[in-house]
C-alpha positions as CSV (number, residue, x, y, z in Angstrom):
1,X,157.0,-97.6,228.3
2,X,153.4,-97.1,229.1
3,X,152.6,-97.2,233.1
4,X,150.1,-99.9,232.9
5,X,151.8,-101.7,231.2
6,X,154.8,-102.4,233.8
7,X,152.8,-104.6,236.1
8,X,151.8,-106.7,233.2
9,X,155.7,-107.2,232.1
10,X,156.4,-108.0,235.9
11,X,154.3,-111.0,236.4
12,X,156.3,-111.9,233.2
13,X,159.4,-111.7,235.2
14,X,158.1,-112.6,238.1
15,X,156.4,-116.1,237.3
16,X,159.4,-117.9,239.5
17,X,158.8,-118.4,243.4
18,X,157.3,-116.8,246.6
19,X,156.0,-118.0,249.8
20,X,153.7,-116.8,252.3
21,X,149.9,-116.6,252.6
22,X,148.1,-114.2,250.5
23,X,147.2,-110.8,252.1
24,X,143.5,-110.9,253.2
25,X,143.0,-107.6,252.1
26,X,143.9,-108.6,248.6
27,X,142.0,-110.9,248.2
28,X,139.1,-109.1,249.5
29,X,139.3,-107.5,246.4
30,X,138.6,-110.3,244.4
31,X,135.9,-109.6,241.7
32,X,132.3,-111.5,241.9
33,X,132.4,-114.6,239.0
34,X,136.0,-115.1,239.4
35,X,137.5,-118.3,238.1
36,X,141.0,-118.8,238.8
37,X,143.6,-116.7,240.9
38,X,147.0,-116.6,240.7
39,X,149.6,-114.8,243.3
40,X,152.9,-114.6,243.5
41,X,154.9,-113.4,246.7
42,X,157.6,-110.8,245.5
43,X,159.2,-110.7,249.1
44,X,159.6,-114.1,249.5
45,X,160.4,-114.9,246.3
46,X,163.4,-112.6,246.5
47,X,165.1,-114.6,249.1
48,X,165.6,-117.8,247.2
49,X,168.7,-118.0,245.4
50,X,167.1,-118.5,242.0
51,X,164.9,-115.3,242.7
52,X,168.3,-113.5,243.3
53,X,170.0,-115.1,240.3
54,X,166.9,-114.3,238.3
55,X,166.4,-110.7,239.3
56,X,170.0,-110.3,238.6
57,X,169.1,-111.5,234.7
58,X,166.3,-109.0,234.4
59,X,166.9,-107.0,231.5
60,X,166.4,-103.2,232.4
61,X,165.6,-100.8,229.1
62,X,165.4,-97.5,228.8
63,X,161.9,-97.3,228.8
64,X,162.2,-99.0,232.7
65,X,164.9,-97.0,233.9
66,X,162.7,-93.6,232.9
67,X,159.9,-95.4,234.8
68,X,161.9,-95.8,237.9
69,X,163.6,-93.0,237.9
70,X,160.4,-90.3,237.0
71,X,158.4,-92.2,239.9
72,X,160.7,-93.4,242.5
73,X,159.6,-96.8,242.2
74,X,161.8,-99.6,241.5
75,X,160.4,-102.6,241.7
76,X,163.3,-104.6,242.7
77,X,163.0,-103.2,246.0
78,X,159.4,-101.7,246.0
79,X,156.6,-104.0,245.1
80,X,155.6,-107.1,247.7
81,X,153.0,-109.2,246.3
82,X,151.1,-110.1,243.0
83,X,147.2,-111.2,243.0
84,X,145.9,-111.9,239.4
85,X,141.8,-112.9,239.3
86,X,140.6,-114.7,236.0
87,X,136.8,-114.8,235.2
88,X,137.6,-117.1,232.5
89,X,137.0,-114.4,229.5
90,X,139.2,-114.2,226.5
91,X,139.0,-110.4,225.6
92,X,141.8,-109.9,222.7
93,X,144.9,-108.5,224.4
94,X,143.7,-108.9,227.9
95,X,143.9,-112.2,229.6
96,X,142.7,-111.1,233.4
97,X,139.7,-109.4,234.4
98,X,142.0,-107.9,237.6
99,X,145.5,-107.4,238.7
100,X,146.1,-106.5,242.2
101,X,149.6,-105.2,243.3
102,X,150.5,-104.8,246.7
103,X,153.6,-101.9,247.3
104,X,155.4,-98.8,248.2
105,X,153.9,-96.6,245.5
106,X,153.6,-92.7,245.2
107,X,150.5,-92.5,243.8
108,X,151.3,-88.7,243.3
109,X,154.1,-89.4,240.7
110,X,152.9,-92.1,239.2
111,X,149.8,-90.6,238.0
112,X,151.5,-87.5,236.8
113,X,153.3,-89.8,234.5
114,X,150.4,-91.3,234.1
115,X,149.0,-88.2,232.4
116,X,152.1,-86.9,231.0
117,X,152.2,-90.4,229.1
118,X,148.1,-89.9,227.8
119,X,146.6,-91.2,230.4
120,X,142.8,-89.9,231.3
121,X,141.8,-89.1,235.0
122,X,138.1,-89.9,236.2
123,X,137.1,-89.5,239.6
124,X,135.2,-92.0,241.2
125,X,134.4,-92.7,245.2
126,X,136.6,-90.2,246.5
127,X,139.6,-92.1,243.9
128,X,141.1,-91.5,240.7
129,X,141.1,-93.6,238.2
130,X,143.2,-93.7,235.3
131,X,142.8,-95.2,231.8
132,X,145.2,-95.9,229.4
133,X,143.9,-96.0,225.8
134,X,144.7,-98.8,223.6
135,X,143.6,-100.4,220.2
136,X,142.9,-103.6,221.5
137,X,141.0,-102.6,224.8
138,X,141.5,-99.5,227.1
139,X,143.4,-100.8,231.2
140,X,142.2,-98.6,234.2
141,X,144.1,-98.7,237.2
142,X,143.6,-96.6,240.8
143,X,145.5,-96.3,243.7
144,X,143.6,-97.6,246.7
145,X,145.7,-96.6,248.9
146,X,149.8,-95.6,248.3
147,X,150.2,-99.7,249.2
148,X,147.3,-101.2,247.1
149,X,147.4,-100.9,243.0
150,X,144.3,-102.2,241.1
151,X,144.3,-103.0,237.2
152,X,141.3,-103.9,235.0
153,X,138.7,-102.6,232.9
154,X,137.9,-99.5,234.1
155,X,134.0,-100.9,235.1
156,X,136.3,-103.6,237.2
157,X,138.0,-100.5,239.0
158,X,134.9,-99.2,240.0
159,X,133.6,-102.4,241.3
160,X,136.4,-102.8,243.3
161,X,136.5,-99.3,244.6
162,X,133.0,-100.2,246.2
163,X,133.9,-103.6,247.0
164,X,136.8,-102.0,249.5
165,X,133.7,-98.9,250.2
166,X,131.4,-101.5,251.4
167,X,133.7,-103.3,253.4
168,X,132.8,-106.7,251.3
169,X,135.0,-110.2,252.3
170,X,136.0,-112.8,249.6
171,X,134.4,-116.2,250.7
172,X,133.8,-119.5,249.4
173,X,135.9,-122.2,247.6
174,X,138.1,-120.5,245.7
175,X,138.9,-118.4,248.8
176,X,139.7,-121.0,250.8
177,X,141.8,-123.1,248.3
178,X,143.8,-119.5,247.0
179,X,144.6,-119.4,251.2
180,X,145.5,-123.2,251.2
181,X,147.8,-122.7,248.0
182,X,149.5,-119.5,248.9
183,X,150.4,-121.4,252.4
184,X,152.1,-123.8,250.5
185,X,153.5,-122.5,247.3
186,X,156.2,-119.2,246.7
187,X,154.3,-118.8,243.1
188,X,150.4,-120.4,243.0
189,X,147.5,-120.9,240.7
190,X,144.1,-122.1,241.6
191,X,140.5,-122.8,240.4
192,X,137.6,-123.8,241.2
193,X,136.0,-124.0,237.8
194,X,136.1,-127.4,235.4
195,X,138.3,-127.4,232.0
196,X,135.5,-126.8,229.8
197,X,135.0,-124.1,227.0
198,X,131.9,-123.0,229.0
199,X,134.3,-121.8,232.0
200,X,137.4,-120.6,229.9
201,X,139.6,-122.3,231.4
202,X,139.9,-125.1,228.5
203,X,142.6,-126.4,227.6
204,X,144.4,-125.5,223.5
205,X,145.2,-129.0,221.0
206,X,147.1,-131.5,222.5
207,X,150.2,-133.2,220.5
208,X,148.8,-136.5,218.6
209,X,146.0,-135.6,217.6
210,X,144.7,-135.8,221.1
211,X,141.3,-134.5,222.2
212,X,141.5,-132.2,225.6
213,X,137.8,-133.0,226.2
214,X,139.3,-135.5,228.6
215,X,140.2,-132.5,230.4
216,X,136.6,-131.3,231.3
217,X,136.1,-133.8,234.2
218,X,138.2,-131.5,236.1
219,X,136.2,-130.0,238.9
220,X,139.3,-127.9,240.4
221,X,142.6,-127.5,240.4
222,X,145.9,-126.0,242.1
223,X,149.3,-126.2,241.4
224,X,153.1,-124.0,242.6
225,X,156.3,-123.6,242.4
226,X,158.0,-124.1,246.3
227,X,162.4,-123.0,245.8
228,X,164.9,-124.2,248.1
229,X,168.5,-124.6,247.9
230,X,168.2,-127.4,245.7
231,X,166.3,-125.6,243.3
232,X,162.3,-125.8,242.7
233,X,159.4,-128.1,244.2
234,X,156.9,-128.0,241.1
235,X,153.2,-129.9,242.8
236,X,150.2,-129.7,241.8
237,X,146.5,-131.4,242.7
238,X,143.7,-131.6,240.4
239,X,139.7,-132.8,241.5
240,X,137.9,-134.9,238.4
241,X,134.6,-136.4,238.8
242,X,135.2,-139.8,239.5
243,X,138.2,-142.1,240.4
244,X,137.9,-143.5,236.7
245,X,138.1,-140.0,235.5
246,X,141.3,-139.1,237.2
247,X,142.6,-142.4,236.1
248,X,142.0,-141.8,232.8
249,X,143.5,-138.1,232.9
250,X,146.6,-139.7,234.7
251,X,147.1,-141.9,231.9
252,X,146.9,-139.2,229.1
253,X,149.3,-137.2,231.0
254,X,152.1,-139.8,231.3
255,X,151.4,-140.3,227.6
256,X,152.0,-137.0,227.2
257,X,155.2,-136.9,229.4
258,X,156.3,-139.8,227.7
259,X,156.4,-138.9,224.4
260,X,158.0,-135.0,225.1
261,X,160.8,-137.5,226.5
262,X,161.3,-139.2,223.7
263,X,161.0,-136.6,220.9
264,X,163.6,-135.3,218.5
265,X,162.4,-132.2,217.6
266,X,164.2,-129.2,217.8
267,X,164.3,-127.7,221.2
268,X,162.5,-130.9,222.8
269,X,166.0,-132.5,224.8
270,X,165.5,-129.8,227.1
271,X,161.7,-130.0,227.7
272,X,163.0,-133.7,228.2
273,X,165.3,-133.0,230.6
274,X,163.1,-130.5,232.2
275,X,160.9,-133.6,232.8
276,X,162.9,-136.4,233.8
277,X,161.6,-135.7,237.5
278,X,158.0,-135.5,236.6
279,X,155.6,-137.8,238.3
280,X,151.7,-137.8,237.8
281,X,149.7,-140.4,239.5
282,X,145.7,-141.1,240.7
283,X,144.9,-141.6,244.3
284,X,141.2,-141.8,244.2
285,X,139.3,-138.6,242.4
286,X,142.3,-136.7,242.7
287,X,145.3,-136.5,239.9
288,X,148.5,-135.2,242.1
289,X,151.6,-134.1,240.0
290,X,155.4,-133.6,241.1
291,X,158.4,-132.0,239.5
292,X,161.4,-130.8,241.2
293,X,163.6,-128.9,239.0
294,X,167.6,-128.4,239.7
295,X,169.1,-124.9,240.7
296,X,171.6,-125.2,237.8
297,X,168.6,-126.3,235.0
298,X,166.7,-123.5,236.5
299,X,169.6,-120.7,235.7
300,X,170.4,-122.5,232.7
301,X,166.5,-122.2,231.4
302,X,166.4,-118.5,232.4
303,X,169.9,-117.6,231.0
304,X,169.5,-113.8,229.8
305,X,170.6,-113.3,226.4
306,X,174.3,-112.5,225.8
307,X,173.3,-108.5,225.0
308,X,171.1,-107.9,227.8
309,X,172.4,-105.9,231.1
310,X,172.7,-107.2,234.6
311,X,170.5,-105.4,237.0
312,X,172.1,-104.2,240.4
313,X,169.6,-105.7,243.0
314,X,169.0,-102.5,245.7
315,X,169.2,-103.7,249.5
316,X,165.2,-104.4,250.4
């Protein structure tokens, strides 16, 4: 299994629950042009049941037990927080412009795996940076520190490593609504940009032959996943234009709702199901959307297949 691409396969595994304000110091890492951020609290997420019961369903390979075992980290026990920054490019194979992984790393073993596994070594700003190649496009990735991991391009690496050098902050909106969300949510998203094509952040074809122009009144948006013991607190908020806007995008929406409810396809009962708590409503320029989800739906959705093994979850 290639290093960088374990981080990428966590926030796979990962996308379930956290809570906890993001670290400042992550998100002081935040590229310029940034559109949308997305952070997940490993720590926190690990205390809800379902993160136990999840974890516990993680499939572990060989390729992952070499990993662990060849650098000491596990990251069952070892990594703390997930900051993901979108600038709203659609390179092929690469989907964020930075990941940002907060830890307890050994930089020295991890880059001699690194190496050992092709990997290419470049100093930079007192740093190492190390890039993996690839056939679709080349990931970078340094060690800040033995806590802070940063993935990207490897001209993103360099920014960052002189964005930390020159003691740069991360300000302005979606700052402030990334601190708001991670407040609030175990697992968050946020943006600041409208659903156009001009931003990236569009939305694909919508079922019925429905046009996702709609979409582009949009002006920003954040959504999360909050667990309990009852299961999972799905909300979400978008900002349109006007109130006529977000009535109009309310409307779509429990369209849309209403007709995954009553489809027959194949595999739509339990989209259905998943649904039956879903509310979307307009209060004024603002479209706010609820779902809570049951414990036993959410084990049943995330069900491991029958040939998989059960991970032992380490004491953290």
């Amino acid at each position: 299994m290639r290093l960088f691409a374990i981080p990428v396969l966590l926030i796979s595994a990962l996308s379930f629950p956290v809570f906890g304000a993001v670290d400042p110091a992550l998100l002081d890492l935040t590229p310029p042009g940034t559109k949308a951020l997305t952070g997940v609290n490993v720590d926190q997420a690990l205390q809800s049941s379902f993160g136990q019961f999840a974890l516990g369903k993680f499939p572990q390979d060989l390729g992952m037990a070499q990993f662990m075992t060849a650098t000491g980290f596990d990251f069952r026990r070892d990594l703390h927080e997930i900051l993901v920054a979108n600038d709203g490019s659609s390179t092929s194979g690469q989907q964020f412009s930075l990941i940002t992984l907060r830890g307890r790393f050994q930089p020295a073993k991890i880059s001699a795996l690194a190496t050992l596994s092709g990997a290419t070594s470049t100093p930079y700003g007192g740093l190492n940076i190390f890039t993996v190649p690839s056939s679709l496009q080349p990931t970078s990735g340094a060690f800040l520190d033995a806590d802070t991991l940063v993935l990207g391009s490897g001209d993103t690496v360099k920014a960052v490593i002189d964005q930390r050098a020159n003691g740069k902050r991360y300000s302005g909106p979606l700052a402030k609504q990334a601190e708001s969300a991670s407040a609030q949510y175990d697992v968050w998203i946020t943006t600041t940009s409208p659903f156009d094509s001009s931003s990236g952040l569009g939305l694909g074809g919508l079922p019925g032959g429905m046009s996702p122009a709609i979409f582009s009144s949009i002006l920003a948006a954040s959504a999360g996943v909050r667990f309990d013991s009852n299961g999972a607190n799905v909300t979400g908020e978008a900002i349109t234009a006007s109130s006529q806007d977000a009535q109009s995008i309310a409307g779509v929406a429990q369209l849309l709702l209403a007709l995954v409810q009553a489809s027959k396809a194949q595999g739509a009962q339990q989209g259905a199901e998943l649904l039956r708590n879903a509310s979307v409503a307009a209060d004024g320029s603002t479209i706010r959307i609820k779902l809570s989800i049951p414990e036993k739906q959410l084990e049943q959705m995330f069900t491991a297949p029958t040939d998989t093994k059960k991970v032992s979850l380490p004491a953290r």
